[in-house]
VEXLO-695463 format. One line per field, with one value per atom (N, C-alpha, C, O): residue number from 1; residue in one letter; atom name; x, y, z. Coordinates in Angstrom, 2 decimals. Layout:
// VEXLO-695463
nr <- c(NUM ...) $
rest <- c(a ...) $
atom <- c(CA ...) $
u <- c(X ...) $
v <- c(Y ...) $
w <- c(Z ...) $
***
This chain:
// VEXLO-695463
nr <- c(1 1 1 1 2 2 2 2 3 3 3 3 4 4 4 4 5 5 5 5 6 6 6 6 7 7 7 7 8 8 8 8 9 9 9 9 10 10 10 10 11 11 11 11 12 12 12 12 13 13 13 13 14 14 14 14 15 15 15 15 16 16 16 16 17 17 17 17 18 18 18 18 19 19 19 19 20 20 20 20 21 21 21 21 22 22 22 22 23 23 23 23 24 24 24 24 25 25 25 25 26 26 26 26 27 27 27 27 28 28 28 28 29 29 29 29 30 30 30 30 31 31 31 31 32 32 32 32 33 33 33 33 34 34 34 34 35 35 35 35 36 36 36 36 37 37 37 37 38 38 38 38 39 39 39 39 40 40 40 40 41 41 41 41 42 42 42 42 43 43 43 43 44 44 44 44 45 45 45 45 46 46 46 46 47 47 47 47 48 48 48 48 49 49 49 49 50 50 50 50 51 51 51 51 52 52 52 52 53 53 53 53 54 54 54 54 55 55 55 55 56 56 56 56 57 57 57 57 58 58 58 58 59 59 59 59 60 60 60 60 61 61 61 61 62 62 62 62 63 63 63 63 64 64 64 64 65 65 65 65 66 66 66 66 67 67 67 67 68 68 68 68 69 69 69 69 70 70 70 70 71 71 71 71 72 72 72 72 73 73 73 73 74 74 74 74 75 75 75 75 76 76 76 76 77 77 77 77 78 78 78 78 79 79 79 79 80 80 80 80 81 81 81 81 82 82 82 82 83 83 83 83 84 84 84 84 85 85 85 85 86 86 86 86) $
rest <- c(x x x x x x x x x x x x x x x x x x x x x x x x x x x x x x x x x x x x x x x x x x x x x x x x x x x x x x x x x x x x x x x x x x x x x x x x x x x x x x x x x x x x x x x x x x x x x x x x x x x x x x x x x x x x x x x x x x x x x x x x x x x x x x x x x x x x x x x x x x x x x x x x x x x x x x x x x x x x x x x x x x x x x x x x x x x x x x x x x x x x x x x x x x x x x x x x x x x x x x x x x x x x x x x x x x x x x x x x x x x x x x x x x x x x x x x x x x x x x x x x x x x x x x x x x x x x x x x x x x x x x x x x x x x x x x x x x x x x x x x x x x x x x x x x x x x x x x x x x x x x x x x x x x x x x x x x x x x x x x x x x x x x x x x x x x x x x x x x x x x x x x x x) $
atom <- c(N CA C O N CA C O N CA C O N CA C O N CA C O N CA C O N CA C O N CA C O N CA C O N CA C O N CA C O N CA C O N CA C O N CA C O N CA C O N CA C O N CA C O N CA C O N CA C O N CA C O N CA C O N CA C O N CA C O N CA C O N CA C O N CA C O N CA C O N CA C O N CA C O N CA C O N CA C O N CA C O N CA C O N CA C O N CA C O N CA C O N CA C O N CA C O N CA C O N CA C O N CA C O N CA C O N CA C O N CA C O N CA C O N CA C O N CA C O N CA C O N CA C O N CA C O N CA C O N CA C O N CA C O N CA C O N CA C O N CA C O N CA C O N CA C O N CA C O N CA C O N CA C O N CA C O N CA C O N CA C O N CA C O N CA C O N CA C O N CA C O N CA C O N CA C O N CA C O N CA C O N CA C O N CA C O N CA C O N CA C O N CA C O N CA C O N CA C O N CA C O N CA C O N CA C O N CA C O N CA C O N CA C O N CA C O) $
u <- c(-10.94 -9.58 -8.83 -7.85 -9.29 -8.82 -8.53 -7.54 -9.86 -10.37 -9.03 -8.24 -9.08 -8.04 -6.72 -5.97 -6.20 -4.73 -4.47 -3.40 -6.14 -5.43 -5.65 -4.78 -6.50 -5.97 -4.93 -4.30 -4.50 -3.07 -1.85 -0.87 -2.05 -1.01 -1.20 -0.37 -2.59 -2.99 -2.13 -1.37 -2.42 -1.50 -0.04 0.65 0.66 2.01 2.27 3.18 1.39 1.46 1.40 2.41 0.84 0.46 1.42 1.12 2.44 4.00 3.84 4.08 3.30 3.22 4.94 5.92 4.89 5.95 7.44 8.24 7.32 8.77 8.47 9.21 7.65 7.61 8.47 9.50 8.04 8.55 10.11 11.02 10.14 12.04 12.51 13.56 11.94 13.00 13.45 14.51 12.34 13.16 13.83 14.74 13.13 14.33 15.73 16.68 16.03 16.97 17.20 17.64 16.98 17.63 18.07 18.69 17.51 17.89 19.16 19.56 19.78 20.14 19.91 20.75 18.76 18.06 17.50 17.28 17.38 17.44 15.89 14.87 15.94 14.52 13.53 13.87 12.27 11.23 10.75 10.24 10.37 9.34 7.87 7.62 6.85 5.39 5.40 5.33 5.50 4.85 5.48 5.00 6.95 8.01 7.16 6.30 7.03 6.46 4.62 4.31 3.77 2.85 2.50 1.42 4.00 3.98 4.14 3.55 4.93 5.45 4.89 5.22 3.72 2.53 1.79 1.55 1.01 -0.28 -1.10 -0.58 -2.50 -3.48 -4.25 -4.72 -4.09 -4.27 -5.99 -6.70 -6.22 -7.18 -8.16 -7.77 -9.36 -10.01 -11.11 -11.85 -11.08 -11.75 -12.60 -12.25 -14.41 -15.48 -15.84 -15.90 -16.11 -16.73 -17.62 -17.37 -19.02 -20.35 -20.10 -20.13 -19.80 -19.69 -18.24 -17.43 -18.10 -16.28 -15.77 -16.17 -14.79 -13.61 -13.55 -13.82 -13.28 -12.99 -11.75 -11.29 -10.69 -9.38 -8.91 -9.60 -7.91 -7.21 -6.07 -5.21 -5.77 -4.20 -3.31 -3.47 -2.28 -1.09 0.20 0.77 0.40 1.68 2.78 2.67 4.10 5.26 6.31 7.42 5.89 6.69 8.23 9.30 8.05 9.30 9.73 10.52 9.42 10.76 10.85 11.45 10.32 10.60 9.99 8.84 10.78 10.12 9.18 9.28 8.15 7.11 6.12 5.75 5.81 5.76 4.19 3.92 3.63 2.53 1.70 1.36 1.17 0.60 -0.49 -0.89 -1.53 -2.59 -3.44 -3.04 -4.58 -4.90 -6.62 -7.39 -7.05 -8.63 -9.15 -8.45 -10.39 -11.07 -12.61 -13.29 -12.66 -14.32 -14.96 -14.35 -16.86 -17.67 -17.18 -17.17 -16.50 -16.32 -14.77 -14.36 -14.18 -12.92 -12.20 -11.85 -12.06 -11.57 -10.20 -10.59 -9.07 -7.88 -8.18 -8.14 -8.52 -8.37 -7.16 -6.58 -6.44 -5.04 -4.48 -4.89 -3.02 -2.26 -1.10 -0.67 -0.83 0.51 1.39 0.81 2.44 3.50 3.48 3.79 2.78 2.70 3.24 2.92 3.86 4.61 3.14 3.29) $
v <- c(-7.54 -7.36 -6.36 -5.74 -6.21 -5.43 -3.56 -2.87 -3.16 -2.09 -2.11 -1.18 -3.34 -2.70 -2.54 -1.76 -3.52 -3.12 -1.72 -1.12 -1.16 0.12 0.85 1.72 0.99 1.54 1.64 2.69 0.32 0.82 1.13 1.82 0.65 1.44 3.34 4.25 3.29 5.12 5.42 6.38 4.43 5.13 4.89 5.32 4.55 4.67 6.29 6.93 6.65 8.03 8.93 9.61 8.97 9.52 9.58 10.02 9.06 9.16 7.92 7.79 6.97 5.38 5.30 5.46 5.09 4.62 4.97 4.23 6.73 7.68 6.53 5.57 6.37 5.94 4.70 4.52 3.96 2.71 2.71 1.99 3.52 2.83 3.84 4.30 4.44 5.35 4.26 4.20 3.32 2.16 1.21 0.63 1.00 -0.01 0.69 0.01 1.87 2.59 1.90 0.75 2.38 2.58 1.20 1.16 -0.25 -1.38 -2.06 -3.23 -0.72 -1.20 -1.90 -2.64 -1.57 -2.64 -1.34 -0.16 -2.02 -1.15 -0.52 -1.21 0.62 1.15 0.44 -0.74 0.65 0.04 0.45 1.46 0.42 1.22 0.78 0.02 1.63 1.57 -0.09 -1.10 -0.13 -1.68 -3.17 -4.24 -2.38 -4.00 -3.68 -4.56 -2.96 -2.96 -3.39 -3.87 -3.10 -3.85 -5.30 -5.89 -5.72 -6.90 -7.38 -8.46 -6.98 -7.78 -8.01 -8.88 -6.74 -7.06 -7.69 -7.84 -8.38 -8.90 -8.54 -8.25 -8.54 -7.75 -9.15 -10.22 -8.49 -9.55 -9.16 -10.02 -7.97 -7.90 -6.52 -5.47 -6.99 -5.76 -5.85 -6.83 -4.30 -3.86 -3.13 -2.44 -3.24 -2.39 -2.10 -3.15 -1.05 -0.46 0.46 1.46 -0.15 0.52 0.84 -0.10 2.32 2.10 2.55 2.03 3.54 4.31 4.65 5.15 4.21 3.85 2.87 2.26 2.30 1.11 1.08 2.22 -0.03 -0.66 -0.84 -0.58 -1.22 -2.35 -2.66 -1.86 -3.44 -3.88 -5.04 -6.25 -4.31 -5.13 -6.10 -5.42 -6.59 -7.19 -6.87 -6.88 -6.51 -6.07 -6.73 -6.63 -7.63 -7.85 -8.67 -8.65 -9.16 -10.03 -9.18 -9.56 -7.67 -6.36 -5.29 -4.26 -5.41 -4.99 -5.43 -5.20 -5.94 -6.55 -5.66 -4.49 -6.69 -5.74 -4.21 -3.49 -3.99 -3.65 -3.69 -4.82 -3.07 -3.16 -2.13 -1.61 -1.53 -0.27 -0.51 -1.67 0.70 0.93 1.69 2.76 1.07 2.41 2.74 1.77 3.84 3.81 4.43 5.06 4.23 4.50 4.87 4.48 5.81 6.70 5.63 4.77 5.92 5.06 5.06 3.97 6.30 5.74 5.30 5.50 4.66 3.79 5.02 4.97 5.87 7.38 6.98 6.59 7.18 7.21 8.49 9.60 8.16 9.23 9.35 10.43 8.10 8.04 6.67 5.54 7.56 5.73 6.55 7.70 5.25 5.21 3.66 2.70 3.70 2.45 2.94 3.99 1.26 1.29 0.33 -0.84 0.50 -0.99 -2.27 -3.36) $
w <- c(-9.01 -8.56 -9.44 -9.01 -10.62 -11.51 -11.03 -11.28 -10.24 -9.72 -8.43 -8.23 -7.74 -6.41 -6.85 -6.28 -8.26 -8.71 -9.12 -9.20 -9.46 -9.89 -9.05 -9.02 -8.19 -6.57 -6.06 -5.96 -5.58 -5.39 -6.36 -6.07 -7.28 -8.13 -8.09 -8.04 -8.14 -7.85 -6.28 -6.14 -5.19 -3.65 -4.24 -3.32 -5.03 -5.42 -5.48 -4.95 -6.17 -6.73 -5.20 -5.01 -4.63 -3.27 -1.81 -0.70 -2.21 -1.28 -0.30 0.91 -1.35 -0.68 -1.15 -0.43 -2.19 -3.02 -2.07 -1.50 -2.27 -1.35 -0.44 -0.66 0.46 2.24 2.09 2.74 1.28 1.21 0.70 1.11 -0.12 -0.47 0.15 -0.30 1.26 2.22 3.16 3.78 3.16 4.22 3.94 4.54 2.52 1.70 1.51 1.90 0.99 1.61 3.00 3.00 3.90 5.16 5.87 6.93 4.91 5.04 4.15 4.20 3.14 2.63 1.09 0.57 0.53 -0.39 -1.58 -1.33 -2.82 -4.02 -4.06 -4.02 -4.11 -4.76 -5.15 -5.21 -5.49 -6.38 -7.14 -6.63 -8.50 -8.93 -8.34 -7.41 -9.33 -8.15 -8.90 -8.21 -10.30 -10.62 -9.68 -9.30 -9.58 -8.81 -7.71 -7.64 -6.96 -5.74 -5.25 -4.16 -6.24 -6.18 -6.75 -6.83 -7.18 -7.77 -6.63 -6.58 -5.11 -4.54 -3.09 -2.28 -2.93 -1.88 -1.79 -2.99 -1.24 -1.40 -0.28 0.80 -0.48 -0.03 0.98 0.59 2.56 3.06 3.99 4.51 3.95 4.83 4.06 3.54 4.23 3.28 4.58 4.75 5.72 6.65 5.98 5.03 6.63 6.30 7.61 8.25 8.32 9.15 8.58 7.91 9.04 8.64 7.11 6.31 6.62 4.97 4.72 3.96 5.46 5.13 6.41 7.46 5.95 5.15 5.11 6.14 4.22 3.69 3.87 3.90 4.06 4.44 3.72 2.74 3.42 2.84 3.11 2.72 3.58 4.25 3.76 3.90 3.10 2.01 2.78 3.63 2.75 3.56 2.76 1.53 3.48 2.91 3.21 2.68 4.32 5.34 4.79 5.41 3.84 2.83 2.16 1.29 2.23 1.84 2.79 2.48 3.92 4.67 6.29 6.65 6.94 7.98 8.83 9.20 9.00 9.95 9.75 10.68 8.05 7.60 6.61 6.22 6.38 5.39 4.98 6.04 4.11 3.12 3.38 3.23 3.94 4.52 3.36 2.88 2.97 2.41 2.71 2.73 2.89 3.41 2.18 1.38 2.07 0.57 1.32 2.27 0.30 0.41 -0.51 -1.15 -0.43 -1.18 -2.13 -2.72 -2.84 -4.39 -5.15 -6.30 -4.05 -3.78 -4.49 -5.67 -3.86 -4.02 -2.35 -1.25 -2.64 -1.47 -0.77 -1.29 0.63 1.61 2.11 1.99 2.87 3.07 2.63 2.39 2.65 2.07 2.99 3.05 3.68 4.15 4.63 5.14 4.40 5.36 6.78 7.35 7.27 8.51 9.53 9.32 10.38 11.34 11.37 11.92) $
***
């Protein structure tokens, strides 16, 4: 588990972070840094199809409704994309 915290702390860096408090913005609600904000996801679904991409799907939904951080990973849990997704 050690390996996926720093994964996503790495998609913070990658305009996970902007995506997300543009909506916390737009709800009204204070910024995050990357750490408050991966403190406050949790990782609910880890998809494998055949070998890659690998998944991983965060729930957000208690800071922003309907909401959750996608991120797909090459064999060598290398981020292809990260994004906030409905």
């Amino acid at each position: 588990m050690e390996s996926e915290a720093r994964i996503l702390l790495n998609a913070m860096g990658r305009g996970t972070l902007d995506q997300f408090n543009g909506l916390l913005r737009e709800t009204g609600r204070p910024a995050l840094s990357a750490e408050e904000l991966t403190s406050r996801i949790r990782l609910r679904l880890v998809a494998i199809y055949w070998c890659v991409p690998v998944t991983l799907t965060y729930e957000a939904s208690d800071l922003v409704e309907g909401r959750r951080v996608v991120l797909e990973l090459d064999t060598d849990l290398s981020i292809l994309a990260a994004a906030v997704r409905p």
